[in-house]
Every structure is written in structure tokens, then in C-alpha cells.
C-alpha positions as CSV (number, residue, x, y, z in Angstrom):
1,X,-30.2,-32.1,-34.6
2,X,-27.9,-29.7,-36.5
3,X,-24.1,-31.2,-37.0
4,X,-21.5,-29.2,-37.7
5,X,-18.4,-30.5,-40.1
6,X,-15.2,-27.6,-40.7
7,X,-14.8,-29.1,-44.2
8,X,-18.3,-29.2,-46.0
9,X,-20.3,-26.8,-43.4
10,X,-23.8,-27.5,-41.5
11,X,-25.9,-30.4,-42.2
12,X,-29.2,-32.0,-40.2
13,X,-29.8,-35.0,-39.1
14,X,-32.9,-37.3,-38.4
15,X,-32.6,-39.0,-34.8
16,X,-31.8,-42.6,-36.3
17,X,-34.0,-45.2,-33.9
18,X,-33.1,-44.9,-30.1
19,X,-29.9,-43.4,-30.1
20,X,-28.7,-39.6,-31.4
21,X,-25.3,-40.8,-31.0
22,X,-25.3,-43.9,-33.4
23,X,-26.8,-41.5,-35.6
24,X,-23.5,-39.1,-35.3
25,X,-21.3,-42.2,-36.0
26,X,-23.7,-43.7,-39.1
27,X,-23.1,-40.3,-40.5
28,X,-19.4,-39.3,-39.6
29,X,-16.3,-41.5,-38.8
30,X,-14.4,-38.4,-37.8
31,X,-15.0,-36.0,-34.5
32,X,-17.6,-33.6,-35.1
33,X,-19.2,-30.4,-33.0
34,X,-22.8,-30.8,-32.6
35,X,-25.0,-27.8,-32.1
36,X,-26.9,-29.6,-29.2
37,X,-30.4,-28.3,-27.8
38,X,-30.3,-29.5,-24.0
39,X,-27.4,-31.4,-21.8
40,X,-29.2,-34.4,-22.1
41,X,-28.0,-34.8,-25.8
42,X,-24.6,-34.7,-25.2
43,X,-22.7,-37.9,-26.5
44,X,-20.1,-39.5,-23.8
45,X,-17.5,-36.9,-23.7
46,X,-14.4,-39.8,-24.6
47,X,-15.6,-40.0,-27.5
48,X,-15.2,-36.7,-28.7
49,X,-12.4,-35.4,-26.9
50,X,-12.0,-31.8,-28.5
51,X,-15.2,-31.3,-29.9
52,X,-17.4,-28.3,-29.4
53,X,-20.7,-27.3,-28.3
54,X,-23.3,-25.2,-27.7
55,X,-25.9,-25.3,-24.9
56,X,-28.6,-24.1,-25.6
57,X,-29.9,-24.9,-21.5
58,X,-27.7,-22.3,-20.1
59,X,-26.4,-20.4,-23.1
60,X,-22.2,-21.4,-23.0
61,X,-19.8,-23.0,-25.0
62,X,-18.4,-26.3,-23.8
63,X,-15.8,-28.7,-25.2
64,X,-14.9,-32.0,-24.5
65,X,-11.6,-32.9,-22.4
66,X,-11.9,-36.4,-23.2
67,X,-13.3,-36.7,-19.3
68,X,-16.1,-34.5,-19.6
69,X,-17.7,-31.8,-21.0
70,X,-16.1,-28.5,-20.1
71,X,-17.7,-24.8,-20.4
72,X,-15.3,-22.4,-21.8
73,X,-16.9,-19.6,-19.0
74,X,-18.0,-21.1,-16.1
75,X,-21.4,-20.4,-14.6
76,X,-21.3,-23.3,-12.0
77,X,-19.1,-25.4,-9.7
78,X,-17.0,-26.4,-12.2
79,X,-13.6,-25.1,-10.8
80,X,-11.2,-26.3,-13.3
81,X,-11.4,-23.2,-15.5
82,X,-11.7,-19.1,-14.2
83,X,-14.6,-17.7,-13.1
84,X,-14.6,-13.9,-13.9
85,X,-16.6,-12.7,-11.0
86,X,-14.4,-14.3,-8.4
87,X,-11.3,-12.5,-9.4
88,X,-9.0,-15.6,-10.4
89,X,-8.4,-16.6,-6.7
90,X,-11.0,-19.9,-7.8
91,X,-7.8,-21.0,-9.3
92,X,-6.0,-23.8,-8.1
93,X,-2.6,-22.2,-9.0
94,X,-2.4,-18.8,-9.0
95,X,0.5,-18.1,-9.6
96,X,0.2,-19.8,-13.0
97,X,-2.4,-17.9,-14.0
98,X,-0.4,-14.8,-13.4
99,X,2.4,-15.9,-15.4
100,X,0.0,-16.9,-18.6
101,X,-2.1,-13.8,-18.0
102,X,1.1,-11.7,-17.3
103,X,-0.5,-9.9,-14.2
104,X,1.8,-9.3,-11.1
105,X,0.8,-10.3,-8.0
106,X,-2.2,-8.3,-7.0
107,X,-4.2,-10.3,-9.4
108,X,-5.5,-13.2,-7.2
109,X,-5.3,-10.5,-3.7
110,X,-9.0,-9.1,-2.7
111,X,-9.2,-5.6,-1.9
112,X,-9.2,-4.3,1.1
113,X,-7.3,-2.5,4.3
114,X,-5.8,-5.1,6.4
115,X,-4.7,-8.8,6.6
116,X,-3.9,-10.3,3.4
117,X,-5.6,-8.0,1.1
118,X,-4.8,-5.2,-0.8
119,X,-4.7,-1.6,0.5
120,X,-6.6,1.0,-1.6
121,X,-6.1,4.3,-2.2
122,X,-8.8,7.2,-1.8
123,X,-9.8,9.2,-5.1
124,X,-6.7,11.7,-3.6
125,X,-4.3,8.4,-4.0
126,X,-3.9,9.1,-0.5
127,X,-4.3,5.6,1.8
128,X,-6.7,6.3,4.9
129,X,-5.5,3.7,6.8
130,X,-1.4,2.9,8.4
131,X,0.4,0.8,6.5
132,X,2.9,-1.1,7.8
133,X,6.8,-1.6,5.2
134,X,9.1,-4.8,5.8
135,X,11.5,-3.0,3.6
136,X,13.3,0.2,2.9
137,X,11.1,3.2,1.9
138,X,12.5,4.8,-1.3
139,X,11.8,8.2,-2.3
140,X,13.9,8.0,-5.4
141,X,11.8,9.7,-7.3
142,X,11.4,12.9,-4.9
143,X,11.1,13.9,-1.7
144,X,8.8,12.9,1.4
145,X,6.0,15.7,2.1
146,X,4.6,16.2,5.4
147,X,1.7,18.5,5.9
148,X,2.2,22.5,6.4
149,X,0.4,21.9,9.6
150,X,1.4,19.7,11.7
151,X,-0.4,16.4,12.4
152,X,1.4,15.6,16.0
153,X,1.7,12.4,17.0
154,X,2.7,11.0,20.8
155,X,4.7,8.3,19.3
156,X,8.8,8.9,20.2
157,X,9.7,6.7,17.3
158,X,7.2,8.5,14.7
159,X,8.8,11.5,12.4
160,X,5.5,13.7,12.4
161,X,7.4,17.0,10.4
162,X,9.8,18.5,8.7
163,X,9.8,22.1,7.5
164,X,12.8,24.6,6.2
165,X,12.4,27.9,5.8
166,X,13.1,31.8,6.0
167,X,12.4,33.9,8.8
168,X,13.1,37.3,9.9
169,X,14.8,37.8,13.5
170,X,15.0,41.2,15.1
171,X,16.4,42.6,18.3
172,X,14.9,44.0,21.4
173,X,15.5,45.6,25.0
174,X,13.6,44.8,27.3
175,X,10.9,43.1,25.1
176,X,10.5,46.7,23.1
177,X,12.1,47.4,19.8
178,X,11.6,51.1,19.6
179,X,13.4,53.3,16.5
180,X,15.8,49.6,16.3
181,X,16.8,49.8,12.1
182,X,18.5,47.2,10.4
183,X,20.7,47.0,6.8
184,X,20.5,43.4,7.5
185,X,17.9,40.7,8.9
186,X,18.4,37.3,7.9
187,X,17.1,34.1,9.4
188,X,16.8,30.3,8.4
189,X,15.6,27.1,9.8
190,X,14.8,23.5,9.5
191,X,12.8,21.6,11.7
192,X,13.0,17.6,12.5
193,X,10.4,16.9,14.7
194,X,10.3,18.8,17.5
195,X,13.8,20.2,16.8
196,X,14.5,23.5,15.3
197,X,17.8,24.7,14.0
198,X,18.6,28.3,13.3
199,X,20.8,30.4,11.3
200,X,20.3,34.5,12.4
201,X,22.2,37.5,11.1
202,X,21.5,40.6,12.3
203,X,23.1,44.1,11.5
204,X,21.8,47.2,13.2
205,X,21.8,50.6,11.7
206,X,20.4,52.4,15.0
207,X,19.9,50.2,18.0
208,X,16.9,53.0,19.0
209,X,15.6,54.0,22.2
210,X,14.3,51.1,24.0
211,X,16.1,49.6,27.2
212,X,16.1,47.0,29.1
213,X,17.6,42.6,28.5
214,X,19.0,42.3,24.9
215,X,17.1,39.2,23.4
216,X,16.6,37.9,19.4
217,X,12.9,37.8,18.5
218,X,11.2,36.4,15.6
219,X,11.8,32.9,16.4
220,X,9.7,30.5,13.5
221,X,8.4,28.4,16.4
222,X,7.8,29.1,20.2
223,X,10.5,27.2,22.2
224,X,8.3,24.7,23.9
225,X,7.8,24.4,27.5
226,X,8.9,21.2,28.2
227,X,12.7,21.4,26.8
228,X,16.0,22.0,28.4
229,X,17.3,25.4,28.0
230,X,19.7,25.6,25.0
231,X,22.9,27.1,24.8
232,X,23.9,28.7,21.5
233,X,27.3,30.6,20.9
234,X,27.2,33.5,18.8
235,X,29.2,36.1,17.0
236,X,29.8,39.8,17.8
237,X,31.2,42.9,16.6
238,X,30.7,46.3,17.5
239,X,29.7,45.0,21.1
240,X,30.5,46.5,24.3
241,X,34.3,46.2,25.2
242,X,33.4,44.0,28.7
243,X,31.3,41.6,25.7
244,X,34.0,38.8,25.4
245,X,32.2,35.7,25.1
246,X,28.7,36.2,23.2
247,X,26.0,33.5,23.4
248,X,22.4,33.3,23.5
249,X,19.9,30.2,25.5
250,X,16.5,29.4,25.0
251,X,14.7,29.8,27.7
252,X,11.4,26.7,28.2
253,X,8.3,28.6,27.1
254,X,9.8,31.5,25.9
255,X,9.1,33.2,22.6
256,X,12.9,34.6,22.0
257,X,16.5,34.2,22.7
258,X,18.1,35.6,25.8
259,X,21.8,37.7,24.9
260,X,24.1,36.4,27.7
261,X,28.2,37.6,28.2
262,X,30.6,34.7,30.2
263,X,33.5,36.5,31.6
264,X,35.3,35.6,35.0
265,X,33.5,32.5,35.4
266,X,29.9,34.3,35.8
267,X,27.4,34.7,33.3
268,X,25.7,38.4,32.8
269,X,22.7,39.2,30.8
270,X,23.7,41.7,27.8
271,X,21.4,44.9,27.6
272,X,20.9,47.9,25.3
273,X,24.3,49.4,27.0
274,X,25.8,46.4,25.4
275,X,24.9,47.4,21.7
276,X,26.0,50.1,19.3
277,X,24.4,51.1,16.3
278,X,26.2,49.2,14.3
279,X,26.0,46.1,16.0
280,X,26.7,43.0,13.8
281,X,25.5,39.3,15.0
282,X,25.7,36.0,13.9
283,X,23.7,33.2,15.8
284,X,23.3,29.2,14.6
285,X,22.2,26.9,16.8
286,X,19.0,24.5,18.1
287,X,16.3,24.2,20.3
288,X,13.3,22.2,21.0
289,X,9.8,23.6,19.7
């Protein structure tokens, strides 16, 4: 048996009659660390509280408590001390571990996607699965991006998009924009959902040969099927003289904006008579896509 003493370095010892440990004490009135070779060597733990050892039966450090001997990493049942492989939740207070370890509070949490375990993110630090905020949602650091195609959802209380953008409107008679030239065509939008709002302006050079209902095309979304039609005033100049109240609707399904005159209490559609060729217009408004 191989004793170790801090002050004068290794010695051995003979096993002195029956008993190892009266051996220790013949030799050494102060705690030691022995170098044991098996668990059956080991002196009552009380009476080396704070002595160190090595065990040679399942390769680990151990000291003594002054209750019993203690390994330093556990490879048993022994859950007064961590456990690597079981992620510190063996503990019996977590949250002190946390603190001394100075971890937050994902250090005792398994992985996983639901319950009481930890989402994880995908190697696009994307999550795969709904995640569900008690709080506020902060983008303070940017903005929120939605895809550039839309992922739909049938949920009235989900936001599934948001877009803004440019777009170029143009003018036609009856659906045909033949020799039509512009020194201006101008169009914005943003889109919440399924609502789109507009900003058009539109100055004609020639208004062309074609004939037939004046309309706006170009629109950045088809107006959807299921929507009310949308009214939208507008502004005019170089308009026919009988043009004295300019607006434009959104017809369900339709692919552009309808020009429309209210005078006398009756609504008229506007045609090509209703345009010069220097025409100047000025639409902002909303519809439903």
C-alpha cells in the first residue's frame, strides 16, 4: 500500500497484522491520501474527512466528506455530485448550479420541439416547428421578413405577408393600349395581408388609337375574387369638360381599375372620348388581393 504525505512525498507501507488502517495510524497521526488498490481498502470515511483517493476498481478520484467516500466524476448512482452525460438536470438544484457555473437557463432544459424543452434551430437557424411567445416580439434589431412568395395561411388572425414595392400602371380603352405614350408612369404599393394599397401617376403624351372603357392596368396583384368592390377617388386634368368627379373601383376578379365620372347623382363609365393626350392622373387607394 502506497501512502501519500504533501510534506515529505510517497512512502510504502507493510500491511501491519489484520488491519491496513491501524497501519495508517501507527505510521501517521495526521490525515493522509492513500493511493488505494480496490474499494475494499478504503478506511471508514469519518476518519479522514478530506482525504483523497484513487480507485484503482473503476479508475476515479474520490474524497472523503466525512460521511462517505465521494467520486469527484460520477459513474454511478451517486447523485450528490454532476453527472456529465445527463446534462446537469441530475442535480438537485438547478438553479444553483447555473449560478456557480454562470449558465443561463437552458442549462438544465433538454432539447427538443415541444413541452418543456428547448426548441432547436435547423443548420439555416430557421425553427421547423410553431413556436408559441407569452410576450412582446421585438425586432429591434431589424425588420420582420416574410417570404417573396407567399406562404398563405387560412388563419384570420395570422399575418402571412407583407411586400412594398414599385410597379408600372398604364392606361387602356377597351382593354387595348394601342399608340398610348407616356412622359410619366409611376406606381407604388404595400401589401398587409391580403390588402393592397396603391399610389398611380400617370401622364400621357398621346392617348393613341384604341377605344372603348378607360381602365388603369398594371395592377402588382390581381384584385381577388372574393372582395367588395373598392372605391378610389382620383385626380384629373386635361379630362373631358363633362369629367367632374374622377374615381376609379376595383371590380372582384378583375385584373385593372375601372375610370368612372359621378355627375347628377349617376355614375358613367369614362372612355377614350374622355382623355386627351395630355392627360394627367393621380390615383391612391386600396383593395383586396
Amino acid at each position: 500500500m502506497k501512502l501519500f504525505r504533501p510534506s515529505e512525498g510517497p512512502v510504502w507501507l507493510p500491511r501491519f497484522g489484520d488491519s491496513i488502517l491501524s497501519g495508517f495510524k501507527s505510521v501517521m497521526s495526521a490525515p493522509f491520501r492513500p493511493w488505494r488498490a480496490a474499494t475494499a481498502d478504503l478506511p471508514a470515511a469519518s476518519d479522514y474527512e478530506g482525504g483523497i483517493v484513487w480507485n484503482t476498481d473503476d479508475k476515479q478520484i474520490g474524497y472523503s466528506d466525512g460521511t462517505a467516500w465521494r467520486e469527484l466524476v460520477r459513474a454511478g448512482a451517486d447523485t450528490a455530485y454532476a453527472l456529465r452525460a445527463d446534462n446537469l438536470s441530475d442535480l438537485a438544484s438547478a438553479s444553483t448550479a447555473r449560478t456557480n457555473l454562470g449558465l443561463g437557463t437552458a442549462a438544465t432544459q433538454n432539447t427538443g420541439t415541444s413541452g418543456a424543452t428547448l426548441p432547436l434551430l435547423s443548420t439555416a437557424n430557421a425553427w421547423t416547428t410553431d413556436q408559441n411567445f407569452a410576450g412582446l416580439v421585438k425586432a429591434n434589431g431589424g425588420g420582420i421578413a416574410f417570404p417573396a412568395t407567399q406562404v398563405a395561411s387560412s388563419d384570420p388572425n395570422t399575418l402571412d405577408d407583407y411586400e412594398e414595392g414599385v410597379w408600372t400602371p398604364g392606361v387602356a380603352f377597351g382593354g387595348v393600349s394601342t399608340g398610348i405614350t407616356y412622359s410619366v408612369q409611376a406606381g407604388k404599393y404595400t401589401k398587409i395581408g391580403r390588402l393592397v394599397f396603391i399610389d398611380i401617376s400617370v401622364i400621357l403624351t398621346s392617348k393613341g388609337s384604341a377605344t372603348g372603357s378607360a381602365q388603369i392596368t398594371g395592377l402588382p396583384f390581381p384584385i381577388g375574387s372574393s372582395t367588395a368592390f373598392s372605391n378610389m377617388p382620383a385626380y384629373g386634368t386635361s379630362l373631358a369638360s363633362t369629367v367632374t368627379n374622377l374615381f376609379f373601383f376595383a371590380s372582384p376578379g378583375a385584373s385593372a381599375l375601372t375610370a368612372l365620372n359621378f355627375s347628377s347623382g349617376a355614375l358613367a363609365a369614362l372612355t377614350d372620348a374622355s382623355f386627351t393626350n395630355t392627360t394627367v392622373v393621380r390615383v391612391n387607394g386600396a383593395y383586396s388581393a
